[in-house]
C-alpha positions, 0 to 999 in steps of 0.5 A: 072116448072109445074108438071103434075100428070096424072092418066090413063087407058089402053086396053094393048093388042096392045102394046109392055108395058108401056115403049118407045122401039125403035120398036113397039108401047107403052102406054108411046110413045102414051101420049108422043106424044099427050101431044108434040101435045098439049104444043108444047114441047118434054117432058119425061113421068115418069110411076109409073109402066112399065107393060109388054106387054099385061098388062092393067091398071085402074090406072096407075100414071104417070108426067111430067114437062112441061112449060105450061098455060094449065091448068089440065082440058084443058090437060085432055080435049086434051089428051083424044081427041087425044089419040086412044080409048084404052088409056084414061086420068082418072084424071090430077092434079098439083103437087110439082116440086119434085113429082115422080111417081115412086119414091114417090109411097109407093105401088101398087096394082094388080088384075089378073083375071081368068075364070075357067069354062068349056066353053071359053068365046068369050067376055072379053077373053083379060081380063082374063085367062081361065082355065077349069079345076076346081081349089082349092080355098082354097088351093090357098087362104092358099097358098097366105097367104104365100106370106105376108110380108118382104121375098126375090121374087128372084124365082118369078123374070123373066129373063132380068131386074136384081134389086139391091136386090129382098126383097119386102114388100107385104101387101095383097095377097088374092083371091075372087071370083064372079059370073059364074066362074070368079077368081081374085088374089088380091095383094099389094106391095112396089114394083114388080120384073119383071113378079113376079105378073104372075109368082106368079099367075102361081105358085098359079095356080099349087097349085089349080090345085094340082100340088103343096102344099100350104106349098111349097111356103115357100120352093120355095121362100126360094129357090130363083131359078125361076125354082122351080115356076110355069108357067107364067100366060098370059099377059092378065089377068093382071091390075095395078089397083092403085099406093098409095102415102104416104102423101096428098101432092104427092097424089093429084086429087083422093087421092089413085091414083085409078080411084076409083077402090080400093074396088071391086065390091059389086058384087064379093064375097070372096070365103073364109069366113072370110072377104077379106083374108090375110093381113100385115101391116108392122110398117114402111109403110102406109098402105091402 
């Protein structure tokens, strides 16, 4: 049966998160419906990533098998004048019958976005977390540096989707910043645990605002209890921004899945010297 690749953008913030629920409208739901529209035919959309309630996406993957003749311009043409105007269809390939997008993907990628400046912005503030009082880059670049590597994530787990275990791979951890005040976390893993990209945030955020040391990431990952982390930062600040695939042949379409957003603007500046900030490659993974 053909094997559809979609790669999506989405404004989270009337949505209950990417997962179909009972109650509330999702992202999932909304493609769902319009690819039965289109082909007739009830299908299952399997996402790469299920983002929370009020995250956003700039490239999303996402597949689904269905026994169509349509081909991959004319669903991209379709699903993009049938779904509402905050989900769009970046980009839909033909894949092998085995593709998974969550199971085949060797990685993602987030972005989380922070305005720190004394005055709020009326533009773009469900994009973004803001902050007024001024934070400690460097100590949040130190701190982030921590997060490098094999470690156990369990005290940046939240409550309600229990894993098998809590070990994750991540590759990059960095901030940058650009103009007028505005920061980005940059992060790359093998894998989340639920809400440990905003948990993470909201502890780098104590350490910028001297709450907590850079060293103490190492005791509170040691930890384990969710407790010893800072606050979850809002939803809203938070992008999926891509899904990397280990080889060309669940790649597809644009090779890193990324609607073309793997290397920020030439505008933003890092607020480090020395290059993009900290990063690990560990032997048994591509790294990107």
């Amino acid at each position: 049966m053909p094997n559809f690749k979609l790669i999506i953008e989405y404004d989270g913030t009337a949505y209950r998160g990417w997962q179909r629920q009972a109650v509330g409208p999702t992202v999932q739901a909304e493609i769902e419906r319009a690819i039965a529209r289109m082909t007739r035919t009830h299908i299952t959309l399997i996402g790469a990533g299920r983002t929370d309630a009020g995250v956003h996406a700039l490239g999303q993957a996402a597949n689904f098998r269905c026994d169509t003749r349509l081909t991959c311009e004319a669903i991209l043409k379709g699903l993009n004048s049938l779904l509402p105007s905050d989900i769009a269809i970046r980009d839909c390939c033909p894949m092998p019958e085995e593709f998974h997008a969550r199971f085949a993907a060797i990685s993602k990628r987030y972005h989380y976005h922070i305005l720190n400046r004394a005055d709020r912005a009326a533009v773009g503030r469900n994009y973004a977390w803001f902050l007024h009082r001024p934070l400690d880059m460097k100590a949040m670049q130190q701190a982030a540096g921590r997060l490098l590597g094999r470690q156990d994530f369990k005290a940046f787990e939240s409550a309600g989707s229990p894993r098998a275990h809590t070990q994750r791979t991540v590759m990059h951890a960095d901030w940058i910043a650009e103009e007028d005040r505005r920061l980005t976390f940059r992060i790359q893993a093998d894998g989340f645990l639920r809400g440990m990209v905003r948990n993470i945030v909201g502890t780098l955020v104590a350490v910028g605002l001297g709450k907590l040391d850079p060293q103490d990431m190492g005791a509170i990952l040691a930890s384990r209890d969710r407790r010893r982390a800072g606050v979850t930062a809002p939803a809203r600040g938070l992008f999926l921004v891509e899904v990397h695939y280990g080889c060309r042949r669940h790649s597809g379409g644009e090779a890193a899945g990324s609607g073309g957003f793997e290397r920020p603007p030439s505008r933003l500046k890092t607020a480090m010297s020395g290059g993009i900030g900290c990063q690990h490659h560990p032997s048994n993974m591509e790294s990107h």
